[in-house]
C-alpha positions as CSV (number, residue, x, y, z in Angstrom):
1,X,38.3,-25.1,-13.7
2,X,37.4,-21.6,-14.8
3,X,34.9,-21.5,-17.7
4,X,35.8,-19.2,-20.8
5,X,33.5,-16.5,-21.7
6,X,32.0,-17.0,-25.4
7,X,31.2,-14.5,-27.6
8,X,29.6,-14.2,-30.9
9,X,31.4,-12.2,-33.5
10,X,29.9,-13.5,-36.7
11,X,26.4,-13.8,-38.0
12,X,24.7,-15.4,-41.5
13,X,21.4,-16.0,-42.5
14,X,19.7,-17.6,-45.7
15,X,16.0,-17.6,-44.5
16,X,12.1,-17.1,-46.0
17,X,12.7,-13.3,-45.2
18,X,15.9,-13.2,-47.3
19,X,19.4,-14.2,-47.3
20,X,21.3,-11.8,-45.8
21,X,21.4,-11.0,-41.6
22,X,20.2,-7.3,-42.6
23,X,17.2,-8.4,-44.9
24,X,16.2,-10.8,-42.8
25,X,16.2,-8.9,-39.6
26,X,14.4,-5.7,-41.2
27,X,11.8,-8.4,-42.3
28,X,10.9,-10.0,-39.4
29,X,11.0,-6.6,-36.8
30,X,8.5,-5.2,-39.6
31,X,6.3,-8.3,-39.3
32,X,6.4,-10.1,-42.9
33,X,5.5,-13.2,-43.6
34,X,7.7,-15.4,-45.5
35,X,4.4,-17.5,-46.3
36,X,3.3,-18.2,-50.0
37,X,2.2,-20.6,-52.5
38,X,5.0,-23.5,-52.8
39,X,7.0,-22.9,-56.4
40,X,9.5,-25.9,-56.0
41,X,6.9,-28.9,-57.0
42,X,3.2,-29.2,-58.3
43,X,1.0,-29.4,-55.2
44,X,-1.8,-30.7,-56.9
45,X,-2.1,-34.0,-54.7
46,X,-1.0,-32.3,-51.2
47,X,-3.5,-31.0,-48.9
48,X,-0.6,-28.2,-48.2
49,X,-0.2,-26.0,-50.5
50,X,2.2,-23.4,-49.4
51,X,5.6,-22.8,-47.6
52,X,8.3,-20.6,-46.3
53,X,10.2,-21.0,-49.1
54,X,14.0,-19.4,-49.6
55,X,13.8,-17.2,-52.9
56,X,16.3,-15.8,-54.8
57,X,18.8,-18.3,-53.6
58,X,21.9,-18.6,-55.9
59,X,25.0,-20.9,-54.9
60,X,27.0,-18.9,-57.1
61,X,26.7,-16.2,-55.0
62,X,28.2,-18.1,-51.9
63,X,31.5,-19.1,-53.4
64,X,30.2,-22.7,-54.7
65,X,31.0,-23.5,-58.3
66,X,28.1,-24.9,-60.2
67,X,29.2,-28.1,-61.2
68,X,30.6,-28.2,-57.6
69,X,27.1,-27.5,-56.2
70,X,25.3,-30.2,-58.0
71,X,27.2,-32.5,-55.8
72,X,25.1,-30.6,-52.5
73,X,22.1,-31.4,-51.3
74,X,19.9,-27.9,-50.8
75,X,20.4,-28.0,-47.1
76,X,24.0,-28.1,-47.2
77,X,24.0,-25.4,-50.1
78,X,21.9,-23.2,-47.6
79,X,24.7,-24.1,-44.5
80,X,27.2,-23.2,-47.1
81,X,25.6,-19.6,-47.6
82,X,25.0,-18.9,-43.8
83,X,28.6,-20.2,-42.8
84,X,30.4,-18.2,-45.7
85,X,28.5,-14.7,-44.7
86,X,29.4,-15.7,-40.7
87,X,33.1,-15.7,-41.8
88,X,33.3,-13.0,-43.5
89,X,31.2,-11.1,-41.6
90,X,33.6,-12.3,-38.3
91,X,36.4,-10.6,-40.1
92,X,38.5,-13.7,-39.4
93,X,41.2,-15.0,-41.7
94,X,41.7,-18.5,-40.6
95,X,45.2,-18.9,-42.5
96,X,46.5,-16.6,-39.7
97,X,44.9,-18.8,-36.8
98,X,45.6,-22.6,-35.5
99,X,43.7,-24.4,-37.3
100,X,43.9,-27.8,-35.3
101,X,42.1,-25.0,-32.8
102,X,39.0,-24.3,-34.9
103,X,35.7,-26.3,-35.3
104,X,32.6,-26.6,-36.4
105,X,29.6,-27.9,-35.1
106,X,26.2,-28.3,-37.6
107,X,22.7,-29.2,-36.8
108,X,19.9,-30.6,-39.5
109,X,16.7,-32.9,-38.2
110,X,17.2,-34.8,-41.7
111,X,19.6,-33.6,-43.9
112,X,19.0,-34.3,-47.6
113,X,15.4,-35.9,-47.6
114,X,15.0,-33.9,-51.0
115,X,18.0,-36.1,-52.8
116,X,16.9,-39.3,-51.0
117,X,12.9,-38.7,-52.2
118,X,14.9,-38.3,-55.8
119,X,17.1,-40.9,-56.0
120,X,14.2,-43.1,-55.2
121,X,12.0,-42.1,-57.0
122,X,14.4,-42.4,-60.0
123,X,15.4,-45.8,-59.0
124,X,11.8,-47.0,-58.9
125,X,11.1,-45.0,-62.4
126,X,13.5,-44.7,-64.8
127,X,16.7,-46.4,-64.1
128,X,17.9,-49.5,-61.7
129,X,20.9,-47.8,-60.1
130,X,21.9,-44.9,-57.4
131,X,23.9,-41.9,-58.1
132,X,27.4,-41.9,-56.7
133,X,26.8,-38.6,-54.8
134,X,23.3,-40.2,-53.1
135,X,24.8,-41.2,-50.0
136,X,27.6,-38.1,-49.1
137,X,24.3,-35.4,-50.8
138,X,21.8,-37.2,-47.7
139,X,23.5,-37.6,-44.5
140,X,23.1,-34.7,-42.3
141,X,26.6,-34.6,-41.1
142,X,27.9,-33.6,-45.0
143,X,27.1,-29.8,-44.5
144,X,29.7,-29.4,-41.3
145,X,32.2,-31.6,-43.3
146,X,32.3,-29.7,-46.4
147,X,32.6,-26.3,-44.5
148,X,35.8,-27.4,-43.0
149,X,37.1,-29.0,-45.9
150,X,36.9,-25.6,-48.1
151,X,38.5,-23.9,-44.7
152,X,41.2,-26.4,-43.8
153,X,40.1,-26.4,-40.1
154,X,40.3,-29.4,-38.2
155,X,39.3,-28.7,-34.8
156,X,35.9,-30.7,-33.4
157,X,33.1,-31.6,-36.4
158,X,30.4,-33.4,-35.7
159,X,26.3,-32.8,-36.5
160,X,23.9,-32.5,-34.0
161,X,20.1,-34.3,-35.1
162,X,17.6,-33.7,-32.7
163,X,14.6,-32.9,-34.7
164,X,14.3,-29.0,-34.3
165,X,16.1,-28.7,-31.7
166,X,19.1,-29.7,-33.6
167,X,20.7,-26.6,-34.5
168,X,20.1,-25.7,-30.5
169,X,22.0,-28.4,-29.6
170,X,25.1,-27.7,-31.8
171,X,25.0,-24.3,-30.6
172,X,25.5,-25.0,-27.2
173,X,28.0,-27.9,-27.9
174,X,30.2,-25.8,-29.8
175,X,29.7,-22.9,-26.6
176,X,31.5,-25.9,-24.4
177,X,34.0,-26.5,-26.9
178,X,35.7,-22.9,-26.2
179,X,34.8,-22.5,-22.5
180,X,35.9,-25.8,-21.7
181,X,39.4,-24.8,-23.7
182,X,38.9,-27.4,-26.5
183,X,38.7,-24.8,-29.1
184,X,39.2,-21.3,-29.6
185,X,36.9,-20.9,-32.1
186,X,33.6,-22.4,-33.8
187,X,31.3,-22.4,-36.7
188,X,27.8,-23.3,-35.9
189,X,24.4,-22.9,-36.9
190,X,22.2,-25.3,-38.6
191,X,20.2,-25.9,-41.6
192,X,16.8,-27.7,-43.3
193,X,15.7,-27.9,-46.8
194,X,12.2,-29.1,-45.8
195,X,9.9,-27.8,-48.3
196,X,9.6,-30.9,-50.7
197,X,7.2,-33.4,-51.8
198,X,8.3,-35.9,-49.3
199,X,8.7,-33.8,-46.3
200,X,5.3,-32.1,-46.8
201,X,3.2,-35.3,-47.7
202,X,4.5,-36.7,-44.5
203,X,3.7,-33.7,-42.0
204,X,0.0,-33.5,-44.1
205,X,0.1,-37.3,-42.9
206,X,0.3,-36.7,-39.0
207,X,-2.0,-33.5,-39.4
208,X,1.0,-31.4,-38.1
209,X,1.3,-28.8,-40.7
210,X,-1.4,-25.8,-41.9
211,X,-4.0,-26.5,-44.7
212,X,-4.6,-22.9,-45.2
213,X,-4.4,-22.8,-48.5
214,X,-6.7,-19.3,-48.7
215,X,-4.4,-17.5,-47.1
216,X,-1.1,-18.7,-46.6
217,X,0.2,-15.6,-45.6
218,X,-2.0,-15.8,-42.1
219,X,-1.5,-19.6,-41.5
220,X,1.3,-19.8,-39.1
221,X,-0.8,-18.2,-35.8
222,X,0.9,-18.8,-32.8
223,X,-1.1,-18.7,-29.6
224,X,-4.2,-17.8,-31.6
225,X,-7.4,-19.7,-31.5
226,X,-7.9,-20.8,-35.0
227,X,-4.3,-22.0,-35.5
228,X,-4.3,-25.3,-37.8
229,X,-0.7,-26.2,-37.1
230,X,2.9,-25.3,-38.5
231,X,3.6,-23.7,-41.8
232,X,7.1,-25.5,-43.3
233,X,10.0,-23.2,-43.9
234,X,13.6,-23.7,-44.4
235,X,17.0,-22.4,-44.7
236,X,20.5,-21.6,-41.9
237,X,21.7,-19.9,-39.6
238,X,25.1,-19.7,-38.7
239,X,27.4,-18.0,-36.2
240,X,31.2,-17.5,-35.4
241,X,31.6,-18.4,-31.7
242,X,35.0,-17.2,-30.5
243,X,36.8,-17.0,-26.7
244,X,36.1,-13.7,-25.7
245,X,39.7,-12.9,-24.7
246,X,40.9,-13.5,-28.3
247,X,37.5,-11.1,-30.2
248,X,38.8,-8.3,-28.1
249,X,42.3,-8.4,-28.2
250,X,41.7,-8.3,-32.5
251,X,38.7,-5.7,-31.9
252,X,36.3,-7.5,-33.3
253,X,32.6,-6.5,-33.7
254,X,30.9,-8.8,-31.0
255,X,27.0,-8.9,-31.4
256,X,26.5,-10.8,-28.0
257,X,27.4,-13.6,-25.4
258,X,26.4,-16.9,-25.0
259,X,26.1,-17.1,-21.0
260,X,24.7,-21.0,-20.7
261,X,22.3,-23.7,-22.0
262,X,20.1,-26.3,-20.9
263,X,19.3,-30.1,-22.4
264,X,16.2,-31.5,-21.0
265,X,13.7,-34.2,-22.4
266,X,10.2,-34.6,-22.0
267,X,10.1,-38.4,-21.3
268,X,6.3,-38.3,-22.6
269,X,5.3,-39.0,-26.2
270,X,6.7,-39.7,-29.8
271,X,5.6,-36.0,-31.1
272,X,3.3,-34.5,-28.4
273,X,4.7,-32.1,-25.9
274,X,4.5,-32.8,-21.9
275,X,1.0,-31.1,-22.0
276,X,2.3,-29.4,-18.4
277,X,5.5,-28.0,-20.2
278,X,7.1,-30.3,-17.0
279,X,10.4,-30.7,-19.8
280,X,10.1,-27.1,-21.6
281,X,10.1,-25.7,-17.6
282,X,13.4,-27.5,-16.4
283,X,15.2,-26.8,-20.0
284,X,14.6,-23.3,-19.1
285,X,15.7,-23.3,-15.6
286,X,18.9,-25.6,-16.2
287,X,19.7,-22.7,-18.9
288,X,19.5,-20.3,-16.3
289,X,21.4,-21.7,-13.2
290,X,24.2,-22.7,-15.8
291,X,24.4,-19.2,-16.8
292,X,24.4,-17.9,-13.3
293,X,21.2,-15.5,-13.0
294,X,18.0,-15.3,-11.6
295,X,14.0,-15.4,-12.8
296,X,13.6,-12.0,-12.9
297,X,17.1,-11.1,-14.7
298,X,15.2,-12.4,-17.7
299,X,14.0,-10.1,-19.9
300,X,13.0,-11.8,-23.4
301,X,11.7,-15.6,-24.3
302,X,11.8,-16.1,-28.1
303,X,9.4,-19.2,-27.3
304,X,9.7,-22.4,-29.6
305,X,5.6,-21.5,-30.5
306,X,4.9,-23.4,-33.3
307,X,1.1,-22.5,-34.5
308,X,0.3,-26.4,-33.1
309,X,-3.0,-27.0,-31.3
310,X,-0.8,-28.4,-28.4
311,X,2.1,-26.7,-27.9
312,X,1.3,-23.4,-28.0
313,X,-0.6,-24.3,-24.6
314,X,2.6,-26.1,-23.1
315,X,5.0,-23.9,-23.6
316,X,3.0,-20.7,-21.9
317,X,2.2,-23.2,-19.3
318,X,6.3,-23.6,-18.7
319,X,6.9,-20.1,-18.4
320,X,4.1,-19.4,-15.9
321,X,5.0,-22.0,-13.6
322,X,8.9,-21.4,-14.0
323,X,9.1,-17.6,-13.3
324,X,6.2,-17.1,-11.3
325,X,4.7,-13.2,-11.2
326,X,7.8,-12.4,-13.7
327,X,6.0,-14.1,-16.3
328,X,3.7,-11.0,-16.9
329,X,7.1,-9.1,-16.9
330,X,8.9,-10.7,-20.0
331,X,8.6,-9.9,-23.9
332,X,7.4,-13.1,-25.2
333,X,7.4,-13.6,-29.4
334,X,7.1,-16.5,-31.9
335,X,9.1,-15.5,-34.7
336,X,8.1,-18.8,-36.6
337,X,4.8,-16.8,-37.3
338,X,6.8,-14.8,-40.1
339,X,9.8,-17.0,-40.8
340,X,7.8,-20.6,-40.5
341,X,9.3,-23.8,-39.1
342,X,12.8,-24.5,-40.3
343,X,13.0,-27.7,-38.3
344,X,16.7,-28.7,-37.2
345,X,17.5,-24.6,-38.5
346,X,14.9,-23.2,-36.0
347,X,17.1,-22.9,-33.0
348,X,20.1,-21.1,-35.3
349,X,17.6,-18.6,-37.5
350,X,15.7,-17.6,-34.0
351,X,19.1,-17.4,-31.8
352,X,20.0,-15.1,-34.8
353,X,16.3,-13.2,-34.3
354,X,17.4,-13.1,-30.3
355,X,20.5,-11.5,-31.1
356,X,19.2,-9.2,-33.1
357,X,16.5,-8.3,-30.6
358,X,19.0,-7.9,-27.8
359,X,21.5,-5.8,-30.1
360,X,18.9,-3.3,-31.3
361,X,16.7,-3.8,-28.6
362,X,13.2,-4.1,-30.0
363,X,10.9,-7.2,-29.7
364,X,10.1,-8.6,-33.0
365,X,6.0,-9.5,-33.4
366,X,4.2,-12.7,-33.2
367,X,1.9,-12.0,-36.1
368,X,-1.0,-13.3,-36.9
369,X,-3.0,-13.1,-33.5
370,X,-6.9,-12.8,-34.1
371,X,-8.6,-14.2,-31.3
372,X,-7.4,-15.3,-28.1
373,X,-7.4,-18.7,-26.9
374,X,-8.9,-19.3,-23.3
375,X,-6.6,-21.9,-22.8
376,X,-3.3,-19.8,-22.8
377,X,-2.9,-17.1,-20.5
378,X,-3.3,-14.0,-22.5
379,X,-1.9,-11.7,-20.0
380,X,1.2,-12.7,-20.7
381,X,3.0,-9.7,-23.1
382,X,3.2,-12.5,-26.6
383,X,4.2,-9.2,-28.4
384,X,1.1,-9.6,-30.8
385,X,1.0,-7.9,-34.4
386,X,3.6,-5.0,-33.9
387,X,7.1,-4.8,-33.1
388,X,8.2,-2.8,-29.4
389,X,11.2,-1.3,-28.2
390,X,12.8,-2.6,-25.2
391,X,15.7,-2.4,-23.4
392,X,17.2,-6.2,-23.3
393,X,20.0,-7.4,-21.0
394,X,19.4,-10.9,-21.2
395,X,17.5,-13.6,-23.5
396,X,16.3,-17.1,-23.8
397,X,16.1,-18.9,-27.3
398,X,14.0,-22.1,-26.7
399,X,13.5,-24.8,-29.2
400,X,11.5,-28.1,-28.8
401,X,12.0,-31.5,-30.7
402,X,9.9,-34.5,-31.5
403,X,11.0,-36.8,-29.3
404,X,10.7,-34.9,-26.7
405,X,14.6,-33.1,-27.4
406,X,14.6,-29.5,-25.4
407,X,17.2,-27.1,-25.6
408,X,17.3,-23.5,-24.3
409,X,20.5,-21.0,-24.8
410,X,21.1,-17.6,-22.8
411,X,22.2,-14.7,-24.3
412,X,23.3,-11.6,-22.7
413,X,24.0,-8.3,-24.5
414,X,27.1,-6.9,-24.9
């Protein structure tokens, strides 16, 4: 059968580096850190001490009541403000469309960890009982479910949870959805309220997160030396993914294509990486032969590069041994440096960053690099400190789960 082009004519963000596609993006191509001293608990007992966190974040502001968002964990109040500025920003009005033709596809790695670390908490404390709203506030699938229920659209809705490579793997689904002709149009994106006692105490735990408490501002260092590990973030993404036949014939304003995707798994350890990148290499190369082009037709890697002792050497590894001598030839950035790590969001808020990147074309910077690390190959253009301008045709997003859950997406510019 012939395959559907898909393009994307909707954007939203509600992100570290503000809550609006244009804030955000003039953020992170100026190389701001959304890093800081956590506001949302007392720290005094966690060895972490600072976040990404998403300021000046009103529901109010995204069409949700109040009293209405009370009954919202704060993951699906972020999906809720990324979904509503991707629809209006689409220019859709889905009471003129098929409904029963429009879906949406969500990712989250947890969900609502903050209402389930309350509930218990409460239950163990104060009173023997749950809340009526604890179960529909936690389950990660609520966000998706809610977003069609204020739309009315009953096309495919389901939630992708594959750590951070969650919102990755929605993406792509909801790409098959329209070019396989089971929809004509999707909401996607993702979204992760992680900066909470719970979520914090347990990366502290497995030594995965930064204990730069000095300077939080300088913690998240990908590809640097003295990295420590991850710094949390959170917030959504979210994109309006329509058949290409359709944006055009209503003259929409299309920001990019979505050319193909690869699925891969490492098939080596509970949170480590393949230290060879074997998984991160084939993810890559799947994304590529499903999209129809070659090594060298790549011109941009926004790389999964955590700040983690491990993967940082991995994922460089991947590259090197995937595209050869063209390695030295691609712009390279972690964007995770400014924004931190929104977990099951990741893929959605840096597929926005790649977007943005191939729309505008500049490179936004990995900040943070201080010293190089002997083990990564430093010849390789990582994009350090400072923004570039470059001419982009085509993209990779990659985003890397534990588990072992890979998942790459092409774009192309339009």
């Amino acid at each position: 059968m012939e395959l559907r082009r898909v393009v994307i004519t909707g954007l939203g963000a509600i992100s570290p580096l503000g809550n609006s596609v244009n804030t955000f993006w003039e953020n992170l191509k100026n190389g701001v850190s959304g890093a800081a001293p956590i506001t949302k608990f007392d720290t005094t007992n966690h060895k972490t001490k600072f976040a990404c966190e998403v300021r000046d974040f009103d529901p109010a502001h995204f069409e949700m009541e109040r009293k209405e968002a009370r009954k919202y964990d704060l993951f699906t109040q972020f999906a809720f403000g990324a979904a509503i500025q991707a629809v209006k920003d689409s220019g859709l009005n889905f009471d003129e469309l098929d409904k029963n033709r429009i879906g949406i596809i969500w990712g989250s790695g947890i969900g609502g960890l903050q209402t389930f670390f309350e509930e218990v908490r409460s239950y163990r404390s104060e009173r023997p009982q749950f809340s009526p709203f604890f179960i529909p506030k936690m389950i990660a699938n609520i966000a998706g479910g809610l977003i069609s229920i204020k739309y009315g659209i009953r096309g495919p809705n389901y939630c992708a949870v594959s750590a951070c490579a969650s919102s990755s793997h929605a993406i792509l689904d909801a790409f098959d959805k329209i070019r396989l002709g089971k929809a004509d149009i999707m909401i996607t994106g993702g979204s992760e309220a992680g900066v909470n006692e719970a979520a914090i105490a347990g990366f502290n735990s497995m030594k995965a997160i930064s204990t730069r408490n000095d300077d939080p501002a300088t913690a998240s260092r990908p590809f640097d030396l003295d990295r420590d590990g991850f710094v949390m973030g959170e917030g959504a993404g979210s994109f309006i993914l329509e058949e290409y036949e359709s944006a055009v014939k209503r003259g929409a304003k299309i920001y990019a294509e979505i050319i193909g995707g690869g699925m891969s798994g490492d098939a080596y350890h509970m949170t480590a990486p393949d230290p060879d990148g074997t998984g991160a290499q084939l993810v890559m190369k799947w994304a590529m032969e499903d999209a129809g082009i070659q090594l060298t037709d790549v011109d941009y890697i926004n790389v999964h590069g955590t700040s983690t002792p491990l993967g940082d050497i991995a994922e460089p590894k991947a590259i090197i041994s995937l595209f050869g001598d063209h390695a030295y030839n691609l712009s390279i950035s972690a964007t995770k440096s400014m924004t931190g790590h929104l977990l099951g969001a990741a893929g959605a808020i840096e597929g926005l960053a790649t977007i943005m990147a191939l729309r505008e074309g500049i490179i936004p910077p990995t900040i943070n690099h201080f010293t190089d690390d002997p083990e990564i190959d430093n010849k390789l253009d990582f994009t350090f400190n400072e923004a570039k301008k470059r001419d982009i045709r085509i993209a990779l997003s990659n985003t890397f789960g534990f588990g072992g859950h890979n998942a790459t997406i092409a774009f192309k510019k339009f």
